[in-house]
ROTOR-528729 format. One record per residue (C-alpha): residue number from 1; residue in three letters; x, y, z. Coordinates in nm, 3 decimals, m for minus. Example, Ala and Ser with C-alpha at 12.3 -4.5 7.8 and 13.67 -1.06 7.14 Angstrom:
! ROTOR-528729
node n 1; res ALA; px 1.230; py m0.450; pz 0.780
node n 2; res SER; px 1.367; py m0.106; pz 0.714
//
This chain:
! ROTOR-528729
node n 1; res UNK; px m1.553; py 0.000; pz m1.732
node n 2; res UNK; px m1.728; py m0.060; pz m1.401
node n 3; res UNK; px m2.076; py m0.142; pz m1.506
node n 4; res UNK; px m2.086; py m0.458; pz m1.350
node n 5; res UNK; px m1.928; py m0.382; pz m1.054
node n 6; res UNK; px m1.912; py m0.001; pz m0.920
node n 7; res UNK; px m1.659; py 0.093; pz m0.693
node n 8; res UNK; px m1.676; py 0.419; pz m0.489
node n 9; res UNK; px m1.463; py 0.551; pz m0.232
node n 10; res UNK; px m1.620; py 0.846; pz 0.003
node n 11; res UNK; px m1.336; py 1.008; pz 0.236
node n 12; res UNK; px m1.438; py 1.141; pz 0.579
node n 13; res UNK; px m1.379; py 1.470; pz 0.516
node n 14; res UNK; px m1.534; py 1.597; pz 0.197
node n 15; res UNK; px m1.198; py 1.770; pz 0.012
node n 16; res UNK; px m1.129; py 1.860; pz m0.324
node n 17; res UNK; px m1.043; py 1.607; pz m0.609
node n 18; res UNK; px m0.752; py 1.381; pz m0.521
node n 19; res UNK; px m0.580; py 1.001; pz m0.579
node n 20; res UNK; px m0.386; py 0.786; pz m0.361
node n 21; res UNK; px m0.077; py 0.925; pz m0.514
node n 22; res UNK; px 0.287; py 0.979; pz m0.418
node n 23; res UNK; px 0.228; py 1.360; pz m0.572
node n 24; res UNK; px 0.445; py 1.618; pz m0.696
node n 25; res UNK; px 0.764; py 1.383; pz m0.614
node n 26; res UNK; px 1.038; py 1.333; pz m0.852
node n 27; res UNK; px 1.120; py 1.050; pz m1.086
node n 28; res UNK; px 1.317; py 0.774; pz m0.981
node n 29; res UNK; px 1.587; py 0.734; pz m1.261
node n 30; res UNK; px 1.778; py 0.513; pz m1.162
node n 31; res UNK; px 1.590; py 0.165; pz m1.106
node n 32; res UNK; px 1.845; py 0.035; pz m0.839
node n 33; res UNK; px 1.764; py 0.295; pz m0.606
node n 34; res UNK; px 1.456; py 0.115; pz m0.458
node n 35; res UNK; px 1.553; py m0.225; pz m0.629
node n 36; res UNK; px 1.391; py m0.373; pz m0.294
node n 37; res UNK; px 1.051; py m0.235; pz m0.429
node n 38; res UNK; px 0.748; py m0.440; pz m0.590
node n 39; res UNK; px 0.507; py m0.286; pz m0.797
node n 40; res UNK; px 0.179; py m0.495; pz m0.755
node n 41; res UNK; px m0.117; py m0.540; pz m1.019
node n 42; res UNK; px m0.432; py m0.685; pz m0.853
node n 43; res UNK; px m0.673; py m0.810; pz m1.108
node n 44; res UNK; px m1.052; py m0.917; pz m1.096
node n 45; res UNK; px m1.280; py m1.100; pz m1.349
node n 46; res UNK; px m1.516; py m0.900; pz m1.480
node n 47; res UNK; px m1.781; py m1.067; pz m1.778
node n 48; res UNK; px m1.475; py m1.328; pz m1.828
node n 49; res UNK; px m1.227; py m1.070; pz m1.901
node n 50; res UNK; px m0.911; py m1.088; pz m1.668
node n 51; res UNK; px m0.889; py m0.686; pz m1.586
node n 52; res UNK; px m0.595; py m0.517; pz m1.412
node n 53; res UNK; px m0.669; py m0.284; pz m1.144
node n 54; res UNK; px m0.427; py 0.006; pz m1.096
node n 55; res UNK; px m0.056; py m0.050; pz m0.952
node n 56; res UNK; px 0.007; py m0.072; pz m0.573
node n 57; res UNK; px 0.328; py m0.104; pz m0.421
node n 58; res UNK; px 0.533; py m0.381; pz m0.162
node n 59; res UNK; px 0.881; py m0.427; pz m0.058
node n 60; res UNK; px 1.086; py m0.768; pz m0.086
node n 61; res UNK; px 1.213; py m0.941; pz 0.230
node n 62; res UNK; px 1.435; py m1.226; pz 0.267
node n 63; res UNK; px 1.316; py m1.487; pz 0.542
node n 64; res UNK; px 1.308; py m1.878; pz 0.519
node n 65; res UNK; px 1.140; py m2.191; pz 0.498
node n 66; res UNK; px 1.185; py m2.549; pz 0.463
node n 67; res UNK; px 1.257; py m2.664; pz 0.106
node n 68; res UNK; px 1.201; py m2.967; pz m0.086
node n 69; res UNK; px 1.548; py m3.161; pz 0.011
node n 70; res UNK; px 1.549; py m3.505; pz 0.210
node n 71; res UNK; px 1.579; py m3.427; pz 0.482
node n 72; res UNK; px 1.389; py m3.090; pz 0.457
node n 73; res UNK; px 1.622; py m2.802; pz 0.543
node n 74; res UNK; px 1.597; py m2.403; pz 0.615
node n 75; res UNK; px 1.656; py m2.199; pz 0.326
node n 76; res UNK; px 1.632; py m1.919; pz 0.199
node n 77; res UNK; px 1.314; py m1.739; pz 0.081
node n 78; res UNK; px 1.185; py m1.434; pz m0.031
node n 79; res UNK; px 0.872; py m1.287; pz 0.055
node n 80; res UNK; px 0.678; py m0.946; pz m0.068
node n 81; res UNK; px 0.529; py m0.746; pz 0.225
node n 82; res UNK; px 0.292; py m0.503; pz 0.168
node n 83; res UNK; px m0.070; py m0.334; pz 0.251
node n 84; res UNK; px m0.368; py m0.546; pz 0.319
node n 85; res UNK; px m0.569; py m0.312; pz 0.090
node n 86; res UNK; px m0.371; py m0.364; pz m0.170
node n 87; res UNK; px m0.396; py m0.767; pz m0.205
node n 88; res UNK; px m0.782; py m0.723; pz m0.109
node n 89; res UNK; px m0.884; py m0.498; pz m0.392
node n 90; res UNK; px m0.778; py m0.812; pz m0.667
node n 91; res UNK; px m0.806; py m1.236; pz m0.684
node n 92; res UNK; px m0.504; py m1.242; pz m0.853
node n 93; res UNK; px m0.126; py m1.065; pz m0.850
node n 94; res UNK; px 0.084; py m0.965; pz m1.147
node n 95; res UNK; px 0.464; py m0.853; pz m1.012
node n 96; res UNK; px 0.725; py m0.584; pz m1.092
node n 97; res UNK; px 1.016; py m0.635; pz m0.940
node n 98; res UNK; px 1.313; py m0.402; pz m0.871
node n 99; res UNK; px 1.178; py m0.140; pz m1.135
node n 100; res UNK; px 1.168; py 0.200; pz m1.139
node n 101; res UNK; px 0.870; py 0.180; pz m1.521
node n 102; res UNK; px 0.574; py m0.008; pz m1.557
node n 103; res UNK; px 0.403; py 0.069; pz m1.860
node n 104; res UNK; px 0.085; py m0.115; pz m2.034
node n 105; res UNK; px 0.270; py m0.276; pz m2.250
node n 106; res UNK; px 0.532; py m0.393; pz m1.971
node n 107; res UNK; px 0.562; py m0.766; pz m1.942
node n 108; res UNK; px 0.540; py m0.843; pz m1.564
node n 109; res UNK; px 0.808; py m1.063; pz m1.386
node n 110; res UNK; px 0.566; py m1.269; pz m1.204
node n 111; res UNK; px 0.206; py m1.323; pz m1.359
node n 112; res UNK; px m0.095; py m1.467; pz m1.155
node n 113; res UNK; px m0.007; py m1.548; pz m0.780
node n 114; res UNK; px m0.340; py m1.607; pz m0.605
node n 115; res UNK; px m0.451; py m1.558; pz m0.289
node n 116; res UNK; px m0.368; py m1.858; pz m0.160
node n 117; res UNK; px m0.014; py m1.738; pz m0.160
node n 118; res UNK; px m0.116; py m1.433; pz 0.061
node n 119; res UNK; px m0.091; py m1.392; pz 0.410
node n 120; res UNK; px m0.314; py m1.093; pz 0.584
node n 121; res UNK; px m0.272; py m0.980; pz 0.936
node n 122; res UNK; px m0.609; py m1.053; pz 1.078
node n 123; res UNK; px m0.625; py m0.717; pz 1.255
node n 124; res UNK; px m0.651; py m0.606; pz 0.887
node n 125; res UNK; px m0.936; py m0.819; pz 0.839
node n 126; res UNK; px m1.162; py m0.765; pz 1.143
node n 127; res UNK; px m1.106; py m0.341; pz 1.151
node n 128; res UNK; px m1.174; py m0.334; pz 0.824
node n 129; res UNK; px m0.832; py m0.236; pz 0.721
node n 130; res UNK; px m0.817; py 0.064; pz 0.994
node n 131; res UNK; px m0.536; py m0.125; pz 1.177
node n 132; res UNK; px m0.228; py m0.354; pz 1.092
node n 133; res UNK; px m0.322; py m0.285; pz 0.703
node n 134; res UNK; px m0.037; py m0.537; pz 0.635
node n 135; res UNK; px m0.019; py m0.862; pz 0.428
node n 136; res UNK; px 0.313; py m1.099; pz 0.272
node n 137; res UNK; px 0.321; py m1.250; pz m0.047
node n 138; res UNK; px 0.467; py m1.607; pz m0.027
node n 139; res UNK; px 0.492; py m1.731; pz m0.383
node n 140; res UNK; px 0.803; py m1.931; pz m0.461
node n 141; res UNK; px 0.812; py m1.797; pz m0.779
node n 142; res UNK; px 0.924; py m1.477; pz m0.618
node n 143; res UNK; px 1.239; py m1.680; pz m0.458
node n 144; res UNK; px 1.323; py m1.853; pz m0.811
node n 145; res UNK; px 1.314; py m1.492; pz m1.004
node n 146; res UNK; px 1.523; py m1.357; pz m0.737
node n 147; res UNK; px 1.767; py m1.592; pz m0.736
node n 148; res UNK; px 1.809; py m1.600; pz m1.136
node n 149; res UNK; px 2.072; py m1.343; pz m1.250
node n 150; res UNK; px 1.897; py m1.448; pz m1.573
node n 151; res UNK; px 1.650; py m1.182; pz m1.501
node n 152; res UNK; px 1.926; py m0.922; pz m1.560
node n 153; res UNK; px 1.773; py m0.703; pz m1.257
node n 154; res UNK; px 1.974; py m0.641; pz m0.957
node n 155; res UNK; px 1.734; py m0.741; pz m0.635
node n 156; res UNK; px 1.820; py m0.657; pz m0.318
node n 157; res UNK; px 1.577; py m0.725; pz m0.050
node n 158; res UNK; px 1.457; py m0.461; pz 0.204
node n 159; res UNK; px 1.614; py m0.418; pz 0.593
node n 160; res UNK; px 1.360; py m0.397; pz 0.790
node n 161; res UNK; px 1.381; py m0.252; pz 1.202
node n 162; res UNK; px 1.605; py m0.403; pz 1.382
node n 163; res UNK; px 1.501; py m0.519; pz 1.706
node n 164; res UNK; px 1.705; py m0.285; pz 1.913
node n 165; res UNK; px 1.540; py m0.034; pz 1.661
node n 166; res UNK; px 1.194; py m0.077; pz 1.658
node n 167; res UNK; px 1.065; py 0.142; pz 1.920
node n 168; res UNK; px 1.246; py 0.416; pz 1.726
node n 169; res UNK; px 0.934; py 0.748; pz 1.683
node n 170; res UNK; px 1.233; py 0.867; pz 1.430
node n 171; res UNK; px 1.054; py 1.195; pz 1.517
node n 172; res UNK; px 1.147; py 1.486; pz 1.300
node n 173; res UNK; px 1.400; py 1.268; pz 1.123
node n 174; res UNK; px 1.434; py 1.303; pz 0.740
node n 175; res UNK; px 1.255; py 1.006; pz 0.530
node n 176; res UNK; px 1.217; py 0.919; pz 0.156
node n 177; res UNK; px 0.908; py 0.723; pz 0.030
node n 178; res UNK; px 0.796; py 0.620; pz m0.338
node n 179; res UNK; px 0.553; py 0.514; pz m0.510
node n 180; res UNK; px 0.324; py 0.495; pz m0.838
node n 181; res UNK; px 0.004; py 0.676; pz m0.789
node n 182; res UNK; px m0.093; py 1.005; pz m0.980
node n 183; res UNK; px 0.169; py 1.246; pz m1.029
node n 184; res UNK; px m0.040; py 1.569; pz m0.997
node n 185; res UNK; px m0.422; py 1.596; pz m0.917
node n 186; res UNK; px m0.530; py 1.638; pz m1.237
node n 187; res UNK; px m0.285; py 1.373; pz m1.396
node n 188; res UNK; px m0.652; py 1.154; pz m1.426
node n 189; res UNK; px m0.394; py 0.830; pz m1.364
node n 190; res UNK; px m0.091; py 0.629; pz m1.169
node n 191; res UNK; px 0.260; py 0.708; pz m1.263
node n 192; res UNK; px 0.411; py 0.461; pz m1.536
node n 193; res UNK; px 0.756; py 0.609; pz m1.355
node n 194; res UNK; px 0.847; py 0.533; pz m0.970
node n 195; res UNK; px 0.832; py 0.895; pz m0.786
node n 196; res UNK; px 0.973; py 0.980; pz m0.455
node n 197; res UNK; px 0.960; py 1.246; pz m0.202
node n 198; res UNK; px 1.156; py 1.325; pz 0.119
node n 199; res UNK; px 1.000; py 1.432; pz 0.383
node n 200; res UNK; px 1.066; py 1.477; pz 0.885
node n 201; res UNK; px 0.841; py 1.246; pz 1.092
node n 202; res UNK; px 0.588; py 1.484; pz 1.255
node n 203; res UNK; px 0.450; py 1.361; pz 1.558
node n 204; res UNK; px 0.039; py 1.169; pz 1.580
node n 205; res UNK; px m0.082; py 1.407; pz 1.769
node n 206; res UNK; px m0.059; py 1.653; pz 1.514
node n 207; res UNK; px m0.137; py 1.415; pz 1.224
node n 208; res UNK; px m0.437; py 1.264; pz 1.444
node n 209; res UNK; px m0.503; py 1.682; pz 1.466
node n 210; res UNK; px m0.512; py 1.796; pz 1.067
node n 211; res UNK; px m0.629; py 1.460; pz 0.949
node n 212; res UNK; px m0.962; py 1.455; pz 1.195
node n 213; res UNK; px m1.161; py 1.187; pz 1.230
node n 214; res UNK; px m0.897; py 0.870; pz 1.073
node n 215; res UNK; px m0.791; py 0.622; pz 1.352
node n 216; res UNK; px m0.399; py 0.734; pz 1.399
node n 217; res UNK; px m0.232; py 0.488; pz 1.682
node n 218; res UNK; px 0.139; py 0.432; pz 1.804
node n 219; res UNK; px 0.076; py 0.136; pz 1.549
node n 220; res UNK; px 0.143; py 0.440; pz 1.253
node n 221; res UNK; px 0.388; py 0.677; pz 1.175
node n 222; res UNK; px 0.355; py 1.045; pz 1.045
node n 223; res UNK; px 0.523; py 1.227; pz 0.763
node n 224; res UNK; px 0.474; py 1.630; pz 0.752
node n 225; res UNK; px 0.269; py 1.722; pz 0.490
node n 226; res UNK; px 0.435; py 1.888; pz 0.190
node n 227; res UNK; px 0.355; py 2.218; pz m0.030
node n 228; res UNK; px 0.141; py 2.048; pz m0.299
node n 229; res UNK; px 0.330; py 1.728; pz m0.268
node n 230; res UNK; px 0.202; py 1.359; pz m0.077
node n 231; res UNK; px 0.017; py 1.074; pz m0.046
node n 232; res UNK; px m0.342; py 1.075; pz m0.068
node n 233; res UNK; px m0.659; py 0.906; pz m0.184
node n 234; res UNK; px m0.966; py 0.905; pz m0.418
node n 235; res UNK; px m1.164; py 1.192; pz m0.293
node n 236; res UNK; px m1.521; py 1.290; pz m0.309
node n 237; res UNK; px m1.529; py 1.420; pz m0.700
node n 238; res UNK; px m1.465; py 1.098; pz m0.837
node n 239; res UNK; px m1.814; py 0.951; pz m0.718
node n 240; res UNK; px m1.993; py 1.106; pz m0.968
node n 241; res UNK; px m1.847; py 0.868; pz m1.221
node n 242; res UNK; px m1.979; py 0.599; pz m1.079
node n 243; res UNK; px m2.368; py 0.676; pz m0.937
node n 244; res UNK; px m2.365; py 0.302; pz m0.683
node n 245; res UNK; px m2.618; py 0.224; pz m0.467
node n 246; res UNK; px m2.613; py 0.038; pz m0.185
node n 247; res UNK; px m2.859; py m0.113; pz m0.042
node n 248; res UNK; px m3.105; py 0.054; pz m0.245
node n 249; res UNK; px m3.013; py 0.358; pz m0.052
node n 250; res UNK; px m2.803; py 0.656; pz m0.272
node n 251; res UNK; px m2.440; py 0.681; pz m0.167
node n 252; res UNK; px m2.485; py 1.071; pz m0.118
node n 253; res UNK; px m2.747; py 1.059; pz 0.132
node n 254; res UNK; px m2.484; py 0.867; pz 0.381
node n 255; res UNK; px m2.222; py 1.064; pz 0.353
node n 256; res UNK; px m2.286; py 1.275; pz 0.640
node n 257; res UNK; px m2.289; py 0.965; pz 0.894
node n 258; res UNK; px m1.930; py 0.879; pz 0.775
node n 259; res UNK; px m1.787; py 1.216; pz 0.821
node n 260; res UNK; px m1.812; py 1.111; pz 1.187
node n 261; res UNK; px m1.688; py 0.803; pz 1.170
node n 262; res UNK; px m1.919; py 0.603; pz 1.340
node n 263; res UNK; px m1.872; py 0.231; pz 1.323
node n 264; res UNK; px m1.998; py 0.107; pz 1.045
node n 265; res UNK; px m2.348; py m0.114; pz 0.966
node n 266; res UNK; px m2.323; py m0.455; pz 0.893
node n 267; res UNK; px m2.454; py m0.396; pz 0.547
node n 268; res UNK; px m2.134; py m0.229; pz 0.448
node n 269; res UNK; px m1.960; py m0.452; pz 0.223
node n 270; res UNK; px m1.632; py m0.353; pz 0.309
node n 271; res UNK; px m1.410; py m0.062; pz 0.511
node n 272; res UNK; px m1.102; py 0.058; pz 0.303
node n 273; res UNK; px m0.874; py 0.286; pz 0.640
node n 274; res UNK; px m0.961; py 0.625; pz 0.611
node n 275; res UNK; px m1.227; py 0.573; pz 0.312
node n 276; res UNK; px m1.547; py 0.406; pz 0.320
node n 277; res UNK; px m1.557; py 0.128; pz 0.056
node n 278; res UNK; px m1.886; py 0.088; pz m0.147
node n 279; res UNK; px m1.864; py m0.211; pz m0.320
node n 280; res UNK; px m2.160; py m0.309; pz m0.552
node n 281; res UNK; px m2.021; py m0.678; pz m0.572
node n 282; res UNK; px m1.619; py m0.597; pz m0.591
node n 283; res UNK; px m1.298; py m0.438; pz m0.469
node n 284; res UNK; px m1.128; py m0.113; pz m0.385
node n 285; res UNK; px m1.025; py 0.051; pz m0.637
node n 286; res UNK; px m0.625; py 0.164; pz m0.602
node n 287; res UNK; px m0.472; py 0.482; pz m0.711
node n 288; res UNK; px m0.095; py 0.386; pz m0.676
node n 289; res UNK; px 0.052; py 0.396; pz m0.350
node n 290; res UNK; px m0.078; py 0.167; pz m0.091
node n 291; res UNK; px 0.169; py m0.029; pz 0.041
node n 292; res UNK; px 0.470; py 0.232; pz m0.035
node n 293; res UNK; px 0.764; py 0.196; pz 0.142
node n 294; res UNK; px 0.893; py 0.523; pz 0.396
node n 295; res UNK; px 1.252; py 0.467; pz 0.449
node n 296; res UNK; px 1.500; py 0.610; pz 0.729
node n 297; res UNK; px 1.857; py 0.630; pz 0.612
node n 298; res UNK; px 2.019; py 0.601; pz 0.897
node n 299; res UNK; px 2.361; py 0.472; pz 1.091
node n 300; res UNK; px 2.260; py 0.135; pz 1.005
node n 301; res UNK; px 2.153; py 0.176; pz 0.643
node n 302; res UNK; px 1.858; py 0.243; pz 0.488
node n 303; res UNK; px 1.527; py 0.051; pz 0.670
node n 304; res UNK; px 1.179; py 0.028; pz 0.558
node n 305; res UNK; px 1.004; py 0.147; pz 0.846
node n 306; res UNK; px 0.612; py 0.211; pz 0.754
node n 307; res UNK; px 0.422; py 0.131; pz 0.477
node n 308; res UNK; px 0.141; py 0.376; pz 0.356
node n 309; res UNK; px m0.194; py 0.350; pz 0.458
node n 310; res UNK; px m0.379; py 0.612; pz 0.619
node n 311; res UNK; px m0.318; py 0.885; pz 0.369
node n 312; res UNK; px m0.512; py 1.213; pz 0.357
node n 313; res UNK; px m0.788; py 1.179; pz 0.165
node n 314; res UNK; px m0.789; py 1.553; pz 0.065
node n 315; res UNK; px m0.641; py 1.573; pz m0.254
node n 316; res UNK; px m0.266; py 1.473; pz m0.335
node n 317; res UNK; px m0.153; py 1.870; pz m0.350
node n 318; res UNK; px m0.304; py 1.948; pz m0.030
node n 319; res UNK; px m0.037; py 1.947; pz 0.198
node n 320; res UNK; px m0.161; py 1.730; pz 0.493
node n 321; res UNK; px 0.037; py 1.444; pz 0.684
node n 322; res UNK; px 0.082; py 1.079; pz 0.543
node n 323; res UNK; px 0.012; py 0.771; pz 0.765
node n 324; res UNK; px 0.233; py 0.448; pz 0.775
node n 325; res UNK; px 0.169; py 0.093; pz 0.928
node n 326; res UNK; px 0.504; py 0.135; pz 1.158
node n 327; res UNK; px 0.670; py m0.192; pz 1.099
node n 328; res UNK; px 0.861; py m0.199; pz 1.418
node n 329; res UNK; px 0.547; py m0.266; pz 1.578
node n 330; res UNK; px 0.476; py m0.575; pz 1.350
node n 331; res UNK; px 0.842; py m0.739; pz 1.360
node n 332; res UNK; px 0.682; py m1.032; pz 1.577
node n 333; res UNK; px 0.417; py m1.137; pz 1.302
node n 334; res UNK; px 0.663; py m1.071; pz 1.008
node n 335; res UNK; px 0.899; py m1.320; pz 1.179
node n 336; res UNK; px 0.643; py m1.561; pz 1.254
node n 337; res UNK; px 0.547; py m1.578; pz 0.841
node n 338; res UNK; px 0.859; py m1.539; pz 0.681
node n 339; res UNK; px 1.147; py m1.623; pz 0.932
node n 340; res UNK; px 1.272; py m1.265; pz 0.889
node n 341; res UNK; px 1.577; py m1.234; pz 1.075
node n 342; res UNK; px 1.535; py m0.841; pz 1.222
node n 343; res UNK; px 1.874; py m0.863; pz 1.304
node n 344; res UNK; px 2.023; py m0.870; pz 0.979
//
């Protein structure tokens, strides 16, 4: 499937076999539960053929922007925000919106958005996705199927922090996150059902702590890692499917160097956070839950306040901390994009 271009993901610290996976978490029945949610499809071109990379996830906002009236007025428009990684591992976008099953055979709500419809945060861009992994989708279509009860889907969009919120640690408070990736370690494959888990923020010290070596900031927030339940990505035994080269120079024989995280050559096509990204002419390849919304249920509702990133790269049932973007510290950008009013 990837002879043309050969994707392989080495994690810092060598663990057993994983995916970027909301693991062990429990199906999401009831598709208005996280009708905010976005399940994303990047796709590449590979020999001609259009081919859909595995799901990722985002979260809809409301914001505005002029329209199309004489004179042009504010109004409103909806926007998907989501990882950086995600929207950089495809050319193209196919959209799920509001659903708790995406199956191969599911017809998507919004086909083809390109990049030109994506913003990234250029800290994503220049760290090589180690910092403000974040990017908004700004397609109008995404406005016009929201607004049409045609759809027959109940939208909502997401509440973000607030303002007076957003320096919030929400340390050991209780959180729920979902997401598509692989269900159990040796599932082989994303969830076609939404899963979620609830789990306390811990604080970074002790996430920077178990999950050595990965750049942890105030910028991120920490979830306690679960008994054989998480987040997590491709891990060292799926390399061997692939057999890359870069640079003429096996993938194996630099593994050691990135197990210390030293900054990376220039010949490195591309950094994916906490995994090295060898890219013999393509894209990451996603296992389900970048971009996953963690969401505090609190006084004021329920708020998005991370998005996953940084996940432990150890295997999805082995019990170490997940990493999320924390919005709060992003409000100022997100307004500037979308017009988000934090305040709502």
């Amino acid at each position: 499937m990837l002879k043309l271009a050969c994707i392989v993901l080495l994690a810092i610290a060598a663990q057993p076999r994983g995916g970027h996976a909301m693991s062990g978490g429990e199906v999401v029945s009831d598709a208005s539960t996280y009708s905010f949610q976005a399940a994303i499809q990047p796709r590449i071109t590979q020999g001609g053929t259009a081919v859909g990379l595995n799901l990722c996830s985002g979260v809809i906002i409301q914001g505005s922007a002029l329209n199309t009236a004489t004179p042009p007025v504010y109004a409103d428009k909806y926007y998907i925000l989501t990882s950086a990684t995600c929207l950089l591992s495809g050319v193209t976008y196919d959209l799920y919106l509001g659903t708790n099953e995406v199956r191969g055979v599911t017809t998507p709500d919004i086909a083809g958005i390109t990049r030109a419809d994506v913003t990234f945060h250029p800290e994503a861009l220049t760290s090589g996705m180690q910092k403000s992994d974040l990017a908004i989708i700004s397609a109008d279509a995404i406005t016009t199927f929201y607004e049409n009860v045609n759809s027959g889907k109940r939208l909502t969009s997401a509440s973000l922090p607030s303002i007076s919120t957003s320096a919030n640690s929400y340390l050991t408070n209780s959180v729920n996150m979902a997401g598509w990736g692989y269900p159990y370690d040796s599932f082989g494959g994303v969830s076609p059902r939404l899963r979620q888990l609830n789990s306390r923020v811990v604080p970074n010290w002790y996430c920077s702590v178990i999950n050595f070596g990965k750049p942890v900031s105030s910028k991120h927030i920490c979830t306690g890692g679960l008994i054989n339940k998480g987040p997590c990505t491709v891990s060292e035994a799926d390399i061997s499917q692939c057999g890359c080269k870069l640079a003429g120079r096996p993938v194996q024989a630099l593994k050691t160097r990135l197990e210390f995280w030293l900054p990376p050559p220039v010949f490195w096509p591309t950094v994916w956070r906490d995994s090295v990204v060898y890219s013999c002419g393509t894209r990451p390849w996603l296992q389900g839950d970048a971009g996953a919304p963690l969401i505090h249920r609190g006084n004021n509702g329920n708020r998005v306040i991370g998005l996953a990133t940084l996940v432990p790269a150890s295997g999805c049932q082995h019990s170490k901390p997940g990493v999320f973007t924390r919005l709060g510290n992003y409000l100022t950008w997100i307004m500037q994009v979308t017009n988000y009013n934090p305040d709502d």
